[in-house]
C-alpha positions as CSV (number, residue, x, y, z in Angstrom):
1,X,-11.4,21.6,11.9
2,X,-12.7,18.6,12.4
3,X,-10.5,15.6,13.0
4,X,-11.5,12.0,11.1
5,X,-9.5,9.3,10.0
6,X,-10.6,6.7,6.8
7,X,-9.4,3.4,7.3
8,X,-9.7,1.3,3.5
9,X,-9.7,-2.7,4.2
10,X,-9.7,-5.0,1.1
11,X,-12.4,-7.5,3.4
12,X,-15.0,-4.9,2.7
13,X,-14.4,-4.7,-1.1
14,X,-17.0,-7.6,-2.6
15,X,-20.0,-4.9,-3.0
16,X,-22.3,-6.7,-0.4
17,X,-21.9,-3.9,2.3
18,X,-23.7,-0.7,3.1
19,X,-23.0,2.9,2.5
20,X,-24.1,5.6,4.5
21,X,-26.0,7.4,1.8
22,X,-28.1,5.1,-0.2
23,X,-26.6,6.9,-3.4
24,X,-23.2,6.0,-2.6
25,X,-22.0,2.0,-4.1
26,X,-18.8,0.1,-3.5
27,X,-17.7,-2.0,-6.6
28,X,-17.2,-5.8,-6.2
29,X,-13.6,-5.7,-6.0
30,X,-13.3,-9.4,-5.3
31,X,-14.8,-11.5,-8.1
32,X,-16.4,-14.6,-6.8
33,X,-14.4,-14.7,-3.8
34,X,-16.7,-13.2,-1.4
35,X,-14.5,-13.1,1.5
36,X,-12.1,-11.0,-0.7
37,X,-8.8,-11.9,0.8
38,X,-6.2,-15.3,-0.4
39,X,-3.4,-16.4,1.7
40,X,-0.6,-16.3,-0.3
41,X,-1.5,-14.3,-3.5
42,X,-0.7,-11.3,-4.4
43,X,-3.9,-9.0,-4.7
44,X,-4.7,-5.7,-6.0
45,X,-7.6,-3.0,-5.0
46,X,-8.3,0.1,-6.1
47,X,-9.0,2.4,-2.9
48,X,-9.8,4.8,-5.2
49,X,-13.1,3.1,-6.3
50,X,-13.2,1.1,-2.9
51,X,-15.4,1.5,0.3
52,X,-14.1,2.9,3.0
53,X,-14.9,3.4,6.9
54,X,-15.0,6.4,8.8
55,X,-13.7,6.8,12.1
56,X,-16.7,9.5,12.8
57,X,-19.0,8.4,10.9
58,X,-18.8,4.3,10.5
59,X,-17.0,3.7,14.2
60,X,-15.3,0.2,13.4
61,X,-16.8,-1.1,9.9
62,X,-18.9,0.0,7.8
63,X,-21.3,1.8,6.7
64,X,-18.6,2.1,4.0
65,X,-18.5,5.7,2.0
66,X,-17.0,6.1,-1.3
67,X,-13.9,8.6,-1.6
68,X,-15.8,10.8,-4.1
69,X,-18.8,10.5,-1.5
70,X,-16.7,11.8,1.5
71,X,-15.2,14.5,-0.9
72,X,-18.4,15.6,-1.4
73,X,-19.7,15.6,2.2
74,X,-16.5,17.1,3.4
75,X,-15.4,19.5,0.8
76,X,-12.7,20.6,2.4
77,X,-11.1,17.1,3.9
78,X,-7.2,16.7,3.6
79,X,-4.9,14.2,4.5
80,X,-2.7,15.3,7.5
81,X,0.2,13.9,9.8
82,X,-1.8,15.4,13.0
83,X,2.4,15.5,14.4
84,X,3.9,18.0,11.4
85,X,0.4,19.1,9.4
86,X,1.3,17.4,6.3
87,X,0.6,14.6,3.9
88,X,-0.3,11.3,6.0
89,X,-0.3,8.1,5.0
90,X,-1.0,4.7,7.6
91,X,-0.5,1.1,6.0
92,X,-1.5,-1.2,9.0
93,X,-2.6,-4.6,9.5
94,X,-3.6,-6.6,12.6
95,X,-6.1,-4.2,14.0
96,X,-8.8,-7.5,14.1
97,X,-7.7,-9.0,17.1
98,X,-6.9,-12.6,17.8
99,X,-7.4,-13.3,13.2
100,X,-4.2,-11.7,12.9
101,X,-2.1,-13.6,15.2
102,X,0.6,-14.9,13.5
103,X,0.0,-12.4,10.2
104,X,2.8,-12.4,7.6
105,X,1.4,-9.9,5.0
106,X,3.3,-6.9,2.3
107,X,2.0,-4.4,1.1
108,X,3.8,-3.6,-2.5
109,X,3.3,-0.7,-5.4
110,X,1.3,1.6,-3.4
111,X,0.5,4.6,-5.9
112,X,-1.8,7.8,-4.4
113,X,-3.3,10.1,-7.3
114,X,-4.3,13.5,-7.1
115,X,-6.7,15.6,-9.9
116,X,-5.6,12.7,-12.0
117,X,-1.9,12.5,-11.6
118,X,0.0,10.0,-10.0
119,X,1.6,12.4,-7.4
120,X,3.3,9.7,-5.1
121,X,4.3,6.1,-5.9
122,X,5.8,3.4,-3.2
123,X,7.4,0.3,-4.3
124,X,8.3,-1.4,-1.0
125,X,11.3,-3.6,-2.8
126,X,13.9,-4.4,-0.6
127,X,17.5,-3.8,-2.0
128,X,20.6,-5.6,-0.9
129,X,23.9,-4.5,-2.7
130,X,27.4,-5.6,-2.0
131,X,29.7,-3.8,0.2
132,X,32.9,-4.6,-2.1
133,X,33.7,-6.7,-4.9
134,X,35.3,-9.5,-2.9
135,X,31.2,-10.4,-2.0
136,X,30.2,-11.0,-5.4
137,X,32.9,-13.6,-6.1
138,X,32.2,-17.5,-5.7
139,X,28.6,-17.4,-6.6
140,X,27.7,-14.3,-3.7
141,X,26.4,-11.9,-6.5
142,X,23.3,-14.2,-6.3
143,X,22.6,-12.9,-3.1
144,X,21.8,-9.2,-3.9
145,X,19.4,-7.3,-6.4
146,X,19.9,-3.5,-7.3
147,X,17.0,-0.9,-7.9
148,X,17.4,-2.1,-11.2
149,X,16.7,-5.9,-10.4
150,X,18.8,-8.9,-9.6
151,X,22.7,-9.2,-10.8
152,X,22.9,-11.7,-13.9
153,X,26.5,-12.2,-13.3
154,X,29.6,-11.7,-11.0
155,X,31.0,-9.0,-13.1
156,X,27.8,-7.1,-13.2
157,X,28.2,-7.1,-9.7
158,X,31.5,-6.0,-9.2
159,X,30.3,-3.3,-12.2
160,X,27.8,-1.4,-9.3
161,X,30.7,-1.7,-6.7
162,X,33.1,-0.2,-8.7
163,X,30.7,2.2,-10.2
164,X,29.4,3.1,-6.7
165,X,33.0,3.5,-5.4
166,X,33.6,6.5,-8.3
167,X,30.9,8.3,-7.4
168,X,31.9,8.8,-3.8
């Protein structure tokens, strides 16, 4: 078995780099922005369609190779947590050296499809919900969101406390 890892980075995306096999294209992902990446925006790529680098192959950047062009090379590629042999799934950032200093970045909505289904879908959403009803009162039920989105009032609020206290 051979051991590789694929590393996706949305800098790559604007259609301008090489592949390893002259067949294989990357998509401009980017628009006229040809550096790809906006401070404070939120921005959306589809690795799917995307360029990608290969530890084995690329060593650091690209050549990039399409997803459906390593599939093909490597018929029998999976993705693996080399600790407990299944699924794995890294979302890093700050790999570049002294440009990341200082990085505040999220990564939101992350969906991986397989044979055309959506098999596994992240949404990185940080919940906050009250402890007891005494924290939504004077104005605190502003201060937390549910799975189901922010509070609109104090008695919604002390409606998911009291409904979380019955189930328990």
């Amino acid at each position: 078995m051979v051991v590789d890892q694929l590393f996706f980075e949305p800098a790559y995306q604007n259609g301008t780099y090489s592949t390893i096999f002259t067949t294989d294209s990357v998509p401009n992902q980017c628009g006229s922005n040809t550096a790809c990446v906006t401070l404070n925006q939120w921005q959306t790529w589809n690795a799917l369609q995307g360029g990608w680098w290969s530890g084995n192959e690329s060593a650091g950047g690209p050549p990039l190779i399409s997803i459906a062009a390593y599939v093909n090379e490597h018929p029998d590629a999976t993705i693996v947590n080399t600790e407990t042999g299944k699924g794995g799934l890294r979302i890093a950032t700050g790999c570049g050296g002294g440009a990341w200093t200082n990085f505040i970045g999220n990564a939101d909505n992350l969906v991986i499809s397989a044979q055309g289904r959506d098999t596994v879908k992240y949404d990185f959403e940080l919940y906050s919900t009250p402890a007891n009803a005494d924290e939504c009162k004077n104005g605190g039920w502003m201060r937390f969101n549910s799975p189901d989105g922010r509070f609109k009032n104090q008695g919604q609020c002390v409606s998911s406390v009291n409904s979380k206290s019955a189930k328990h």
